[in-house]
N, C-alpha and C positions, 0 to 999 in steps of 0.2 A: 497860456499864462504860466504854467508849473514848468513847463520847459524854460522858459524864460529865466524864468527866479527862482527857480533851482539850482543850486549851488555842492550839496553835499549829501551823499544818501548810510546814512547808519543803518546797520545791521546789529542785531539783537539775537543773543541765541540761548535759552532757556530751558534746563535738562528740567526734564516730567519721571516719568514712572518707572520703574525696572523690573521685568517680569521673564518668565521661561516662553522658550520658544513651544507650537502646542506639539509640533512633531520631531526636529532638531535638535542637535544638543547645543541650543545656541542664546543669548541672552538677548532680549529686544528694549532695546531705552528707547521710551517714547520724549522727542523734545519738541518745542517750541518755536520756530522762526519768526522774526518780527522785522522788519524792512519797513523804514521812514526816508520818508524823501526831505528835507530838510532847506529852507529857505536861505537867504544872503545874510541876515540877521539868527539864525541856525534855530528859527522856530518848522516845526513841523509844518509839511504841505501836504503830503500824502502818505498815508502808512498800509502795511498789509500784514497779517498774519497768515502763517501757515502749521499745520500738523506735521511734523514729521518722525519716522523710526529709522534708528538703526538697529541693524542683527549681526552681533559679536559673536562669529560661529566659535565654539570651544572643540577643535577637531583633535587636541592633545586630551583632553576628558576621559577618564577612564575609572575601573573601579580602585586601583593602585592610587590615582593624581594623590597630590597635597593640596587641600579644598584650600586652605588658609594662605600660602606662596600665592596659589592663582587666581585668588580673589584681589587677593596685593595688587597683583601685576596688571588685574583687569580695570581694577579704579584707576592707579597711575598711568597707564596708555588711556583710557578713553576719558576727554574730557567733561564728557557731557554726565556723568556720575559722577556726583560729587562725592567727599573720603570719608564723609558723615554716612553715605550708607554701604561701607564696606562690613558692615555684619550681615546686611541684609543680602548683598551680594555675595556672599559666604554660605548664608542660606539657600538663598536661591541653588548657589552653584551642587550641594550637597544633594537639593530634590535631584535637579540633573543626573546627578552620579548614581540613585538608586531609582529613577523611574523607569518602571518596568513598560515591558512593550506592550500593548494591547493584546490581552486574553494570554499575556505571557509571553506571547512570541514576537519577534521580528515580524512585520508585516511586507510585505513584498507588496508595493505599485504593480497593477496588472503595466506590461509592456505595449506601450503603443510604438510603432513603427514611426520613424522619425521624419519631421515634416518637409514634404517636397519642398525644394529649392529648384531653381532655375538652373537647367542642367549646361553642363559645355559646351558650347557653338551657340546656346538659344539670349545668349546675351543681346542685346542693340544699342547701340547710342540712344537710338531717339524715342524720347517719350510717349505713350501713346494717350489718348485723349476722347472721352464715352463720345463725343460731339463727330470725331473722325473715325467712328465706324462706319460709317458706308464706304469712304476710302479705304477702308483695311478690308471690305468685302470683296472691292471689285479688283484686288489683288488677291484673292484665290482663283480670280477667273484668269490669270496669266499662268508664265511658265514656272517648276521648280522653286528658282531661286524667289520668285516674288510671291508665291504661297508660301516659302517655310517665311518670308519677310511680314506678311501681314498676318498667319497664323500667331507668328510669337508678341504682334503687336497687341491682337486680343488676346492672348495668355496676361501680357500687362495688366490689362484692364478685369479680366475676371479672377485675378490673383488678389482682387480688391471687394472682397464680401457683397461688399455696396451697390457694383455695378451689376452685380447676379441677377437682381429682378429688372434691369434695364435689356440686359441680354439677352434672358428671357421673352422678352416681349418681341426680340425683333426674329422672327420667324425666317427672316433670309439667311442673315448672318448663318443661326443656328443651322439649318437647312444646307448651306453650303461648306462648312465646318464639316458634318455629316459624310456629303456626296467626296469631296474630296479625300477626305480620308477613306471611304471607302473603296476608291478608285485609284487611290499612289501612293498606298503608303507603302507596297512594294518598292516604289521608285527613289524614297527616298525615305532615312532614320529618322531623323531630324524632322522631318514636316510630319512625320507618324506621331512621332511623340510629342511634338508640340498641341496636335490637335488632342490627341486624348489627356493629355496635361489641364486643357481647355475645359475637356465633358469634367477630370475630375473634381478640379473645382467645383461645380455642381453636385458630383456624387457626395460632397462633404455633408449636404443637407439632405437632408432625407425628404423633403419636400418638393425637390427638384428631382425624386428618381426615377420619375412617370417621365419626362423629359427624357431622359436617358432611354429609357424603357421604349418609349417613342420611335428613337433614331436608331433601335436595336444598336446602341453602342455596346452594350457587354458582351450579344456572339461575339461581334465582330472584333473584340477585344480577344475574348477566346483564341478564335482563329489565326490573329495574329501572332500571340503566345504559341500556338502550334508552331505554325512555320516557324518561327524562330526558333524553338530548340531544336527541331530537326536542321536548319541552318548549318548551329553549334556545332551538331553534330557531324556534318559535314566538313567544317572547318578543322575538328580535332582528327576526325579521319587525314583530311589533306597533311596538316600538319603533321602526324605520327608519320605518314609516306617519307615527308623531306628530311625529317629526324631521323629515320633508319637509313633514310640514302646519304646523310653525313656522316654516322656512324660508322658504314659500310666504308664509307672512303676513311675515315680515320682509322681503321683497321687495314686498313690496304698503305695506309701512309705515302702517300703521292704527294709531296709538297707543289706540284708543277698543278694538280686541278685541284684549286679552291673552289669550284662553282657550285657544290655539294654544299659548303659550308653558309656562302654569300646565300644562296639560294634558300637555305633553312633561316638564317637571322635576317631575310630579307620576308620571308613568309609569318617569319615569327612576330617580328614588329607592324606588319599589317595585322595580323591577326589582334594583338595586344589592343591597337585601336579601335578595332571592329567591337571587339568585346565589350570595350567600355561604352559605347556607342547602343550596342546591342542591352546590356545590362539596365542603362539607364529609362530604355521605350518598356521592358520587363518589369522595371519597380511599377513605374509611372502605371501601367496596364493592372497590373498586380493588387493595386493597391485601390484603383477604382473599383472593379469586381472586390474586395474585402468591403468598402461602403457599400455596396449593391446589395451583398449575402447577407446584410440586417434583413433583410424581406426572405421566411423559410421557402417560399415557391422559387424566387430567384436562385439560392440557394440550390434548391434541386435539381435546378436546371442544368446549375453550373457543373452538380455531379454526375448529372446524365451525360454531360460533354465532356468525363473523363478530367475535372480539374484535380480532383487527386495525385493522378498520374503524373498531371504538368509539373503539379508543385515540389513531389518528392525529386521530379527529374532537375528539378532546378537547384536543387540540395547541393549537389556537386559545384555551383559557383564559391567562388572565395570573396565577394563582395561583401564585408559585415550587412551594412544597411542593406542590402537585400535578401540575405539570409532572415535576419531579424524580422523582415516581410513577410518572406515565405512561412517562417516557421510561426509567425503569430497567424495567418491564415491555418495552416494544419490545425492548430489548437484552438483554433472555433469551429473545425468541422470534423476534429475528433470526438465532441460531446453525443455526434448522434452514431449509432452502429452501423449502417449502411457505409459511412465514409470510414469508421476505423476497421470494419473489415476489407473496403479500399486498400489500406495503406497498409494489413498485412497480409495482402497478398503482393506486395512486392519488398523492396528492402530497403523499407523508411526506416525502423530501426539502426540498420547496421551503416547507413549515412549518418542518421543520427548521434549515433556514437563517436564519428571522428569530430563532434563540434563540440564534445565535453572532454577533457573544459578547454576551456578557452578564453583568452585575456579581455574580448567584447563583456562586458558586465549584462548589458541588455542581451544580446544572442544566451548567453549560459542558462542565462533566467526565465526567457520562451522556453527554450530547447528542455529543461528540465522541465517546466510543466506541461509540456508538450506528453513528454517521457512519464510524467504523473498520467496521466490522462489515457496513455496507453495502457499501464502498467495495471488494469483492472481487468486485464485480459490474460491469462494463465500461460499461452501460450506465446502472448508476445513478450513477456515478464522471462521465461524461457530463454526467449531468441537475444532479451537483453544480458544475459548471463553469457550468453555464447556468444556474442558481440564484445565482450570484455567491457564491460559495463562496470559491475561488480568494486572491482578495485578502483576504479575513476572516480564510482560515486563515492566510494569508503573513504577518500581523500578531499573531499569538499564535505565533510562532516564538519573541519576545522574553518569553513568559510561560514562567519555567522548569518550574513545576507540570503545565503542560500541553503543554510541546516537545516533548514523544517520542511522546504521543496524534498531533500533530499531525502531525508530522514522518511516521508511519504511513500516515496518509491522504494527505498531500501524494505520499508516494511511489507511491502503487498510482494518482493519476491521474495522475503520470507517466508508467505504463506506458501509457496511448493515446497514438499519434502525433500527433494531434488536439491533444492538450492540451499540449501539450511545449513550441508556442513560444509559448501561454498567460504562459507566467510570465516571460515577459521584459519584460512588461509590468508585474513587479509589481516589487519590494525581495527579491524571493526570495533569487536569485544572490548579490548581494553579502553578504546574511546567513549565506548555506551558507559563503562562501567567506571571513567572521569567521570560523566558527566552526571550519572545517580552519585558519586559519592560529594558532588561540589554542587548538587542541587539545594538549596537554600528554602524551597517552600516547602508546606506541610508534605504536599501530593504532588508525586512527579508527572513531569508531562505525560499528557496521556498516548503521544507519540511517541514517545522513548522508552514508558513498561510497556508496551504496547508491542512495540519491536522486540525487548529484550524476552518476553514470554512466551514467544514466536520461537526466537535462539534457544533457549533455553530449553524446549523438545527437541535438542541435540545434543547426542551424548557428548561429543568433543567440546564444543562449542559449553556448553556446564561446565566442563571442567577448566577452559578457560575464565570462566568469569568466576571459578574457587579461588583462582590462583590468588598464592598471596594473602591478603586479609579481605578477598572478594566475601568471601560464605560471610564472616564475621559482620562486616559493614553491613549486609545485605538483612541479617536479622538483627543486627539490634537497629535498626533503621523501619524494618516490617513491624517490629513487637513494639518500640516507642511512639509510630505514629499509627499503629492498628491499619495500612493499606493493606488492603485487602489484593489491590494489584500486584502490587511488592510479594503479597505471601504467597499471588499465583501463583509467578514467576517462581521461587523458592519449591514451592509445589514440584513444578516441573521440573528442576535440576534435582528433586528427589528421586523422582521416579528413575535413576539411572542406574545400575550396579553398578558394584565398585568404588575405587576410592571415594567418587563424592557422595555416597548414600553414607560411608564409614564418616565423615563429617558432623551428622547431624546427628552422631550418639553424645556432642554437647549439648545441643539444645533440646532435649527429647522433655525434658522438664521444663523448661520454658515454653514449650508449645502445649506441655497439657497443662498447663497453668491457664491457659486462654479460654479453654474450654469451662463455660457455667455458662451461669444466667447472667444477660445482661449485657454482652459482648455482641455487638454490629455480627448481623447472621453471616452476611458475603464472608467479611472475615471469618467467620466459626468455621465455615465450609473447606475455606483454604487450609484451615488450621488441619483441622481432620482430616481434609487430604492428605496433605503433608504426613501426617503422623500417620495415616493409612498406607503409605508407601515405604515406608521403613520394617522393611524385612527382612530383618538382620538378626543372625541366630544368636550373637551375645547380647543382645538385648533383651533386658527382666523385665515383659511389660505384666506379671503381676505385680511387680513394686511398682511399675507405673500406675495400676489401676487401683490401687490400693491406697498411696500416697494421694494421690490428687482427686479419688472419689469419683473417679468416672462408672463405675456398673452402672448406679442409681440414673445419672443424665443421659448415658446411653440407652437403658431402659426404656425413663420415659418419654426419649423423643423417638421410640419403635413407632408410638400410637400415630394410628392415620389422622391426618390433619391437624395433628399438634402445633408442624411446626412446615416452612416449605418441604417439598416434596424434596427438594437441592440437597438441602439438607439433612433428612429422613436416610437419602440414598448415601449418604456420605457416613452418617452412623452406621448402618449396615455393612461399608466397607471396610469400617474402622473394626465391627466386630469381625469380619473375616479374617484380617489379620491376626488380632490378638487369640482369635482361637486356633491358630498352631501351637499354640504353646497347651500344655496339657492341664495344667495347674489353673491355666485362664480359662479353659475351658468348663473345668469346672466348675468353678468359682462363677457361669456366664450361666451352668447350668442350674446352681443353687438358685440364681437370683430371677429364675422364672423367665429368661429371655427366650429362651426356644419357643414356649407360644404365644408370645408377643408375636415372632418374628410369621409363626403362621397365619396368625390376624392380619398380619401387614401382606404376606403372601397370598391372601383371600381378596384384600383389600387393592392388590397393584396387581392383579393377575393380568390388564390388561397393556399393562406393561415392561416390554422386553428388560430394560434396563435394570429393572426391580428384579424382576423372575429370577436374572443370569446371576447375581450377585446374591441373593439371599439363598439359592441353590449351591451358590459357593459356600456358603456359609457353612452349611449342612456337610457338604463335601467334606471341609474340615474339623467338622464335629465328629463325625462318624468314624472318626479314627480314634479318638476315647471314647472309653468306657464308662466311662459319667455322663454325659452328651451321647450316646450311641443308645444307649437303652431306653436313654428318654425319646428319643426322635424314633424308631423303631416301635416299642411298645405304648407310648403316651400320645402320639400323635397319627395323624393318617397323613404324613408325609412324604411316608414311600409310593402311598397309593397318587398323591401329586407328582410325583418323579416320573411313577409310569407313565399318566399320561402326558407327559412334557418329551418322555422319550423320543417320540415321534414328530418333535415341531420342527417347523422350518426357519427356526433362527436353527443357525449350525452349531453357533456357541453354546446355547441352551441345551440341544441336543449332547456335545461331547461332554457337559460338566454332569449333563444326568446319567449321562452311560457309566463313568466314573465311579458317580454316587453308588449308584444301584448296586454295581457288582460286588461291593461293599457291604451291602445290606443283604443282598443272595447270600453272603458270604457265612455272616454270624444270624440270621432269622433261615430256617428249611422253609416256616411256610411263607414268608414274603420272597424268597428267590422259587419255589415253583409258580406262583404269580408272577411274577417276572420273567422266567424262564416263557411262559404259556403269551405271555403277549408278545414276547419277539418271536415266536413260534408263528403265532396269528398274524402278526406282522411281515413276518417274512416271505408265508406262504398262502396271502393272500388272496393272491388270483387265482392258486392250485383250491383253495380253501370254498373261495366262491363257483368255484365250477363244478366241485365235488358236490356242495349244496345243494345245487340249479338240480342237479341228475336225480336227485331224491329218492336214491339206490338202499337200500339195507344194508347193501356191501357195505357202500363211502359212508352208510352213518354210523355204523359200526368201530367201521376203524377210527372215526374222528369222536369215537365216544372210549375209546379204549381205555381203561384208568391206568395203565399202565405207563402209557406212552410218555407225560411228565416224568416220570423214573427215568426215562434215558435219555441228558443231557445231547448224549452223541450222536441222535437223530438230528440237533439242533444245528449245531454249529461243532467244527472239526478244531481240538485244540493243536492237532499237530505236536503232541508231544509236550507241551507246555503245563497242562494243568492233568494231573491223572484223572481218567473219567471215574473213578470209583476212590481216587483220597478227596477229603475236606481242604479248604484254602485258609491259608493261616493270615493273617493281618500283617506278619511278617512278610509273607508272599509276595504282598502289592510293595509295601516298602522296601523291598531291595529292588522291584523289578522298576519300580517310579525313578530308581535314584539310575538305574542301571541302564535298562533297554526300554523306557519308559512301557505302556500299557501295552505290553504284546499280545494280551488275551486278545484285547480289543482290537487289536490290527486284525490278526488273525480272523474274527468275527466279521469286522466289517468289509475289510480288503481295502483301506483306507491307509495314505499315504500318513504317518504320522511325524515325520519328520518335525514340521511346525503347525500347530495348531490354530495360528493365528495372533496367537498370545507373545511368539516370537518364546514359549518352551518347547518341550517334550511334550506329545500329546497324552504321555500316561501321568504328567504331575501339571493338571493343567494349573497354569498363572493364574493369575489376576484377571480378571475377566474384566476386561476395558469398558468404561461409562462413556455416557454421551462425551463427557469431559475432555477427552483424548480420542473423539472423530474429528475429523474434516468434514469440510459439506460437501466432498465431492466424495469420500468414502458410502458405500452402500453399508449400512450395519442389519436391518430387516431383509431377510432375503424372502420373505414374500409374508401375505396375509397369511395370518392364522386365526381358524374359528376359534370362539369365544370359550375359556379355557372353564371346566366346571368348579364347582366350590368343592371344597373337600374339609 
């Protein structure tokens, strides 16, 4: 009837909503469709509604556009917004331009390997049909040509999700599928890869892998992948033969024999097809074993049969889409250790390297997470330096899809000291330090100070990031928004001599300014570092301490458990410093800090970090006379120093040998105590065997009161110190600045060239905190029993 007296059909078309796209930068009008079928007399017969969207991508969008021009332009081309809502399109377009990415960054789509298509030659006219399976059966039981003819018939049909559980059922098919491919696919490409094109279909579902599993299709998948690259490899042998025997005649120049020539571009162009041929049974194979490896037994298996090996060696093709295979297979079976110690014991890396970068978007984007993924490993982080890695990656900083992939790896070869003044060689630095000065949130990513704090433990590399108005931007950016990150970083380019430590005699009031009560601790700690590293002789830090009140707060956060221990240790550093100056020192010693600091030394006895550093302290006391008398006569300090003498941190050892000779120096009766335990220390084993004999002779002599009277049984100064003058305070201070501690060489018979500190071992440094190890640095060189109270 409607057919009949049907006459005219109106469409209707009805703009609805406008909203943002939830992932795109792109605008989605929801509209309306209405479809009336329309009688001879033009009354309605039939009508239909439908929902529809379009999505208005905005690929010019940027944070520069003109929101109000391209709001214009968007109402006028599309007619489905009407001009009544070009403010709201104005709005909309404005979220666009500032929505941030998730968690702040660009988020990267994991890479899936792009979906199997119907490869070259596997084409056919003719349709195939679930009902004419058993005819497509009983043509795998002919010759070649009529098995690759019925194999690709059911390729048709199980390219068709639907027909999977049909296929399944029929146990012949399946079964001969199997036996044939297991028996010719030597004999032919084509009927190889059509069959396993077959199973993969199946491998799509994880439900059908028992099936697979069944027909052992994945060895036999394996297997085939072997011989094939060995093939390859035959073929590139052959090939390189014909290319040096046309060379060889083109250097001989014989225009009369081309057959060298013919012979190579006639070897050449078989080969070209073979490849593609070869490439395409490789994806297909490839990619069904990556569905399989969701199962970690199958998985193992695959490693036991050296898939590693296969896949790196397949690295060397030029094929994107199968690159992009390969290399997403590595990158799910670099998460366990057994396969990424696989892959560097050969040279995945330095393949890896010729595919960054590269103009495939999907290949760049495995291939770098790939590269993440390895880069947890120190020495294949290493091998990516010496691969020219380095600079490739420094230049996909500016590609924002892949900055944060990058930025990952960049960081973790950071962590070798090795590789740190690497990049000053590159546009690194100035890029990191765009990108902190054009950062727009409170807290910079935690990727990028992350990296920079890293650099910034190198001295060149600091002084790249002063350059300029780097120092400048870098604190008033730490001091306005209190990161703490930010002031690590700052921290770190202090600690350098040289021009960039002469920098921060600007800020040295602004950074004691931060220091009270009330200040985020992470920050406090940074702070004090910071100002704990500046030691620089024109620097007045009693007008520093003076001006901003610090005695009293360093004081009271001496006391154990005040405040973190982080922190604690970072006051004490801070007193180290300021007590080279004399004036501080005294002014440290009015205000009762010295038995503070031996309460704290009672209280952290059982740890190195505290011991090294509050010993330092003393070290620098003990060169005034205000502080010397106190630490000497008010305290049993020295009597801690001896026993510390002898510990097995080394560092602890050379700051107390230091000390001590110091205190032997101006006290007679604490250097014959002194003198008497390196005595007893020295000649321990002679000590204890004199004992055991329990002679009158040996006790005799080892009771002698004289024997402390002469120095020169002890130890030989060689001319250095007279054994019968007194050592003047002046002594040590010319020989510190000059030949550093030659007593102590002479004494120990110890190299002192570098003490570790990276000084002189007779002015020893700074005695380095957890702060500036590595975890791959040893700092304990062995256990030490429980140190006693003093």
């Amino acid at each position: 009837m409607y057919s009949e007296d049907a006459r005219y059909l109106k469409r209707r078309v009805t703009g609805g909503d406008v909203d943002v796209h939830p992932t795109e930068k792109a605008l989605v009008v929801q509209y309306e469709v209405e479809a009336t079928i329309l009688g001879e007399m033009g009354e309605p017969m039939l009508g239909e509604r439908k929902q529809c969207h379009k999505i208005i991508r905005l690929k010019s969008l940027n944070a520069h556009t003109d929101i109000t021009s391209l709001a214009r332009k968007v109402v006028e081309e599309c007619r489905l917004i009407s001009p009544s809502k070009l403010p709201q399109v104005e709005q909309l377009l404005f979220y666009l331009q500032n929505r941030r990415k998730t968690d702040g960054k660009e988020q990267n789509k994991p890479v899936k390997p792009r979906e199997l298509t119907p490869f070259e030659g596997m084409e056919i006219d003719e349709e195939a049909s679930i009902n004419n399976i058993e005819d497509y059966v009983e043509l795998l039981y002919e010759d070649i040509p009529e098995k690759v003819r019925g194999s690709a018939l059911i390729l048709q049909l199980a390219r068709k999700p639907d027909n999977l559980e049909e296929l399944l059922q029929n146990e012949t098919a399946l079964g001969a599928l199997a036996r044939v491919l297991r028996e010719d696919w030597k004999q032919s490409v084509e009927l190889a890869t059509t069959i396993i094109y077959i199973f993969f279909c199946f491998s799509s579902f994880s439900q059908f892998h028992g099936l697979l599993t069944h027909y052992k299709i994945g060895a036999l998948c394996m297997n085939i992948i072997d011989h094939e690259l060995k093939r390859y490899d035959l073929w590139q042998e052959e090939l390189q033969k014909k290319k040096a025997a046309y060379i060889l005649a083109m250097m001989k120049y014989n225009p009369d024999n081309q057959n060298p020539k013919k012979d190579y571009e006639k070897s050449f162009k078989k080969y070209q097809g073979l490849l593609i041929k070869q490439e395409q049974l490789l994806r297909v194979a490839l990619y069904l074993l990556l569905n399989l490896s969701e199962d970690m037994r199958t998985e193992l298996k695959m490693r036991n049969k050296n898939i590693v090996h296969m896949l790196v060696k397949t690295l060397d093709r030029e094929n994107a889409d199968l690159l992009v295979l390969v290399v997403s297979f590595l990158k799910k079976l670099s998460i366990f250790l057994e396969n990424k110690n696989d892959m560097a014991e050969i040279d995945t890396i330095e393949k890896l390297a010729k595919l960054v970068p590269c103009e495939h978007e999907d290949l760049l984007n495995v291939t770098l997470r790939l590269l993440l993924n390895l880069s947890f490993d120190a020495d294949l982080r290493g091998r990516m330096v010496q691969a020219g890695l380095l600079p490739k990656l420094t230049a996909l900083l500016g590609n924002e899809a892949q900055k944060h992939t990058v930025m990952r790896i960049l960081y973790h070869i950071s962590m070798n000291d090795r590789s740190k003044s690497m990049f000053a060689y590159t546009d690194c630095i100035p890029q990191l330090m765009k990108m902190l000065s054009e950062c727009a949130e409170e807290r910079v990513d935690t990727e990028l100070i992350s990296f920079c704090i890293n650099l910034a433990a190198n001295k060149r590399n600091a002084q790249l990031m002063c350059e300029g108005n780097g120092m400048k931007m870098l604190m008033k950016r730490a001091l306005k928004l209190k990161d703490p990150l930010l002031m690590k970083m700052i921290r770190n380019i202090s600690q350098h001599d040289g021009a960039t430590k002469q920098l921060f005699i600007d800020y040295v009031g602004d950074l004691a300014a931060q220091i009270g009560p009330g200040e985020v601790e992470e920050f406090l700690i940074e702070c004090l570092g910071t100002l704990a590293n500046l030691t620089i002789p024109d620097l007045d830090w009693e007008l520093v301490l003076k001006e901003y009140n610090l005695v009293p707060y360093l004081k009271d956060h001496l006391k154990p458990g005040s405040v973190e221990d982080d922190l604690i240790l970072e006051v004490v550093i801070m007193i180290g410093t300021v007590s080279m100056d004399d004036s501080c020192a005294a002014m440290l010693a009015k205000s009762g800090i010295i038995p503070a600091l031996i309460e704290l030394l009672n209280a952290q006895q059982e740890d190195d970090e505290f011991v090294c550093q509050i010993i330092y302290v003393f070290y620098q006391m003990v060169f005034h006379q205000a502080t010397r008398d106190v630490i000497m006569k008010q305290t049993q300090a020295p009597a801690y120093l001896i026993d510390l003498m002898h510990d097995k941190n080394v560092e602890i050892r050379k700051v107390c040998d230091n000390t001590l000779d110091i205190i032997a120096e101006y006290d007679e009766e604490w250097g014959k105590k002194i003198q008497s335990e390196k005595f007893r220390w020295h000649n321990s084993q002679w000590l204890e065997m004199v004992e055991n004999q329990q002679t009158d002779e040996a006790d005799s002599f080892l009771h002698d009161s004289d024997i402390l009277g002469r120095p020169d049984l002890f130890y030989s100064t060689d001319g250095i110190i007279p054994a019968e003058g007194p050592v003047s305070a002046e002594f040590f201070r010319n020989f510190h600045t000059l030949n550093g501690d030659l007593a102590a060489q002479q004494v120990y018979s110890v190299s002192m060239a570098d003490d570790g500190f990276g000084q002189a071992a007779g002015t020893p440094g700074r005695p380095v905190t957890a702060y500036g190890y590595r975890p791959d640095e040893q700092f304990y060189c062995g256990f030490r029993p429980s140190r006693q109270n003093y």
